[in-house]
Structure formats: structure tokens, C-alpha cells
N, C-alpha and C positions, 0 to 999 in steps of 0.2 A: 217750790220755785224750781223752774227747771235751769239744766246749763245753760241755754241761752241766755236768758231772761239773769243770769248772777253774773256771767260775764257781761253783759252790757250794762250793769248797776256798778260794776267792780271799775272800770271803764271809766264813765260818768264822775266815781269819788274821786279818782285818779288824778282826771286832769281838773276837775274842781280844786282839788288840795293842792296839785299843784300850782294852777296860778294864784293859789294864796299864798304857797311858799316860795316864790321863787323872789319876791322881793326881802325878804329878811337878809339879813347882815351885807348888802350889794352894797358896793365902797365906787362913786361915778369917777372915769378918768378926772374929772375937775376936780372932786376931792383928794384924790391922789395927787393930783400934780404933772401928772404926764396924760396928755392931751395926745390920740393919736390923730395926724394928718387926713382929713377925712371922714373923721366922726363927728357925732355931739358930743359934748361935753359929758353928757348924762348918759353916756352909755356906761357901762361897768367896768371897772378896773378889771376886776377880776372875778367873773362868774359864781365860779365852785358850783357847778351843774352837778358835777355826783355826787355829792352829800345831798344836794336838796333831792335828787331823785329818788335814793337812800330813804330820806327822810318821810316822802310824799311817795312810797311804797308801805313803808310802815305802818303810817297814819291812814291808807286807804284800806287796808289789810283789816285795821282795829274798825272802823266806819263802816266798812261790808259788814264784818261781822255782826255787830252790832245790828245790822237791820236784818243780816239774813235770820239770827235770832231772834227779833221782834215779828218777822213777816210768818217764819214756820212754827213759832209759837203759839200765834194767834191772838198776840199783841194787836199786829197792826195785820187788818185784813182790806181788802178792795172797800168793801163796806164804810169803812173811815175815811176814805177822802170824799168828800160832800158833793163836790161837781159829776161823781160817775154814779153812773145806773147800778140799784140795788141786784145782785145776784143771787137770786134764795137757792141753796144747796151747796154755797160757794165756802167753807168756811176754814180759815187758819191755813190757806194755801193750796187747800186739798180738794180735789173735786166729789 
């Protein structure tokens, strides 16, 4: 795996895990009680963007890893995803 190719995978886990985290523990002004002039209701009390970014760094960190281990391994090669053309000399990342 070269540097490109880890940083646009690293990338990709990032803002996937973040839009998973970014709805956990959100409190809407309506549930709060204080409605700002101007908003929805359902907008957010109160965010708390750094922790979750915090958090959806963490969790991208463990997720890269996790595949760039399987990819350089030779776990998981081109050869296993079914829709792409077989590569003969292709094998565990390496040419």
C-alpha cells in the first residue's frame, strides 16, 4: 500500500465514523428548553464537536489499522473483491 492509496483510505474511515458519531449524546434546543430565534427546534443544544472528533480520530486510527494489516498481510488482496479483474502476479500488496 503506498502513501497515497493509506491516506485516502484513512480519509474515507474518518468521515464515515464521523457521520456515525456525531449523532450520539446530541440534546435538540426543544429538548433543552431554550429554543433559539431562528432555528429548528432539532438543531443541538449543545454540539460537543471535540470530543466527537477526539473520538472519530481514535476509532479511524483502530479501522485503518485494522485493514492496512489485513491488506499487507495478504488477508485481503485485489483478488477478493469479485466485481475486479483477476491480477496474476498481484499478490498480499506487492507487486
Amino acid at each position: 500500500m503506498n502513501l497515497a492509496m493509506a491516506i485516502a483510505i484513512y480519509f474515507v474511515c474518518w468521515w464515515i465514523i464521523l457521520f456515525a458519531v456525531l449523532p450520539f449524546g446530541v440534546t435538540t434546543q426543544q429538548e433543552a428548553g431554550e429554543v433559539v430565534p431562528g432555528t429548528t427546534e432539532s438543531a443541538p443544544a449543545v454540539p460537543r464537536l471535540f470530543p466527537k472528533l477526539v473520538v472519530t480520530t481514535i476509532a479511524a486510527t483502530v479501522v485503518f489499522s485494522l485493514i492496512y494489516f489485513l491488506m499487507e498481510g495478504g488477508v485481503v488482496t485485489l483478488d477478493n473483491i469479485p466485481f475486479l479483474p483477476r491480477y496474476d502476479g498481484f499478490r498480499g500488496g506487492r507487486p
